[in-house]
C-alpha positions as CSV (number, residue, x, y, z in Angstrom):
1,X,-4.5,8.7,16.6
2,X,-2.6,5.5,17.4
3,X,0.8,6.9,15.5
4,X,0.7,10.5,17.0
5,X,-0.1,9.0,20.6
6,X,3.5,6.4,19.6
7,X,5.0,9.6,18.4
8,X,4.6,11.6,21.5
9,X,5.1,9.3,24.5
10,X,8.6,7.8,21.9
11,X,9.8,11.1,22.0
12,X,10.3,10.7,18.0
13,X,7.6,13.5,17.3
14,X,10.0,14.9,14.4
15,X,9.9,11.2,12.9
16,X,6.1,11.7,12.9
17,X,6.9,15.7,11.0
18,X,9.1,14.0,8.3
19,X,6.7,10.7,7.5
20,X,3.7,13.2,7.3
21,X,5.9,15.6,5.2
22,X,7.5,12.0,3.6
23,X,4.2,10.3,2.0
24,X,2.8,14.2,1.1
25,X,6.1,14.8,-1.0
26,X,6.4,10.7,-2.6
27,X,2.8,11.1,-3.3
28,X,2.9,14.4,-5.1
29,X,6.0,13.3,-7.3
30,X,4.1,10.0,-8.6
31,X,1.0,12.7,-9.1
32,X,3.0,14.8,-11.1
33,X,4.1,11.3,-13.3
34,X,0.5,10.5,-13.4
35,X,-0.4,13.4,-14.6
36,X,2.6,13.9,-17.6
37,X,1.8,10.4,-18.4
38,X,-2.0,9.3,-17.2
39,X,-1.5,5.4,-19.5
40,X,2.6,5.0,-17.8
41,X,1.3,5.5,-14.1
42,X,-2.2,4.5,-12.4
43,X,-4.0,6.5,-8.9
44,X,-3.7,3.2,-7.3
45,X,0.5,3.9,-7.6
46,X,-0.1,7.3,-6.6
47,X,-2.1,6.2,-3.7
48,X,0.5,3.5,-2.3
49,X,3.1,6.0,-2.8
50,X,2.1,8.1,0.3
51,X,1.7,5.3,2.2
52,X,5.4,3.8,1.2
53,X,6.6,7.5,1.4
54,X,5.5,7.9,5.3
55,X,7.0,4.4,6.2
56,X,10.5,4.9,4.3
57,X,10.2,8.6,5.9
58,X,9.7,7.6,9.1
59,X,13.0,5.7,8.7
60,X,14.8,8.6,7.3
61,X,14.9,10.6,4.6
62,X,17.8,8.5,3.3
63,X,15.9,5.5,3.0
64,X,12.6,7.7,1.3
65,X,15.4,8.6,-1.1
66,X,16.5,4.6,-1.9
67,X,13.4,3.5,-1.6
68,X,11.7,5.8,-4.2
69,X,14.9,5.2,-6.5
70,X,15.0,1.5,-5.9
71,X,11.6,1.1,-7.3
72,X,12.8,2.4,-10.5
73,X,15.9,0.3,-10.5
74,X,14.1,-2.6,-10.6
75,X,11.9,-1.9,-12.8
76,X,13.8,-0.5,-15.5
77,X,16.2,-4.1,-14.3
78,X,12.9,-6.1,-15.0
79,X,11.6,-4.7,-17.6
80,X,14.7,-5.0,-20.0
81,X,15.2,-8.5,-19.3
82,X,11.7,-9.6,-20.0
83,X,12.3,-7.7,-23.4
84,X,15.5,-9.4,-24.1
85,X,13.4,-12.6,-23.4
86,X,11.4,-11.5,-25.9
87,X,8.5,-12.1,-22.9
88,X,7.2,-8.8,-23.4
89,X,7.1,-5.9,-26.1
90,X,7.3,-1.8,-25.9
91,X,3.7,-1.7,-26.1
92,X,3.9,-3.6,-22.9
93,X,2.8,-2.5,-19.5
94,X,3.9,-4.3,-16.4
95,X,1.7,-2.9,-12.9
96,X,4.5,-0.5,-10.6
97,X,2.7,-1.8,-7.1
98,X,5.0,-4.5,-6.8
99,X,8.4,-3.0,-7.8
100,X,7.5,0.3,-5.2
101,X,6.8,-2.4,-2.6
102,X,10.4,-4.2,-3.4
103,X,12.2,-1.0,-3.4
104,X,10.9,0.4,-0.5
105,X,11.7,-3.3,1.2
106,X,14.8,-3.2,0.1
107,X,16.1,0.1,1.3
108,X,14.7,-0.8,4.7
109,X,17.2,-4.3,4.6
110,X,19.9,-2.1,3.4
111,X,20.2,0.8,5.1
């Protein structure tokens, strides 16, 4: 109630449209990974990825686009040094939470 009543009197009502239409579309995307790959991608990802989608969204959709990517950057960045490190192994699982909350950090510093 608090964000529409912000929305209306900011006169940013389509910023409200697009991080509505923002988190429905980030959350649906992890969904469908979840789904192809239920062991690769948790609900609790699926979850926080709504909630990172409306914020990055609300920003613009250029910085929904980084964001989402940037979590996957880093990542994929992470994960291959730990494995040159010999730290961890391809049977390995690292949690996503804290990459998606990076990326979608960093596209707000960078954009």
């Amino acid at each position: 109630m608090a964000l529409n009543r912000i929305a209306v009197t900011g006169g940013t009502i389509g910023a409200l449209g697009r991080a509505v239409l923002g988190g429905l579309m980030l959350a649906f995307v992890y969904r469908v990974l979840q789904f192809v790959n239920p062991a690769g991608m948790g609900y609790g990802d699926v979850k926080l990825s709504g909630v990172i989608g409306m914020a990055l969204a609300w920003l613009g959709w250029p910085v929904l686009l980084l964001g989402a990517a940037l979590a996957f950057i880093l990542s994929a960045v992470v994960s291959l040094v730990l494995l040159l490190l010999r730290k961890v192994t391809l049977k390995s699982s690292l949690p996503f939470e804290p990459f998606m909350v990076l990326g979608a950090f960093t596209a707000v510093l960078l954009i």
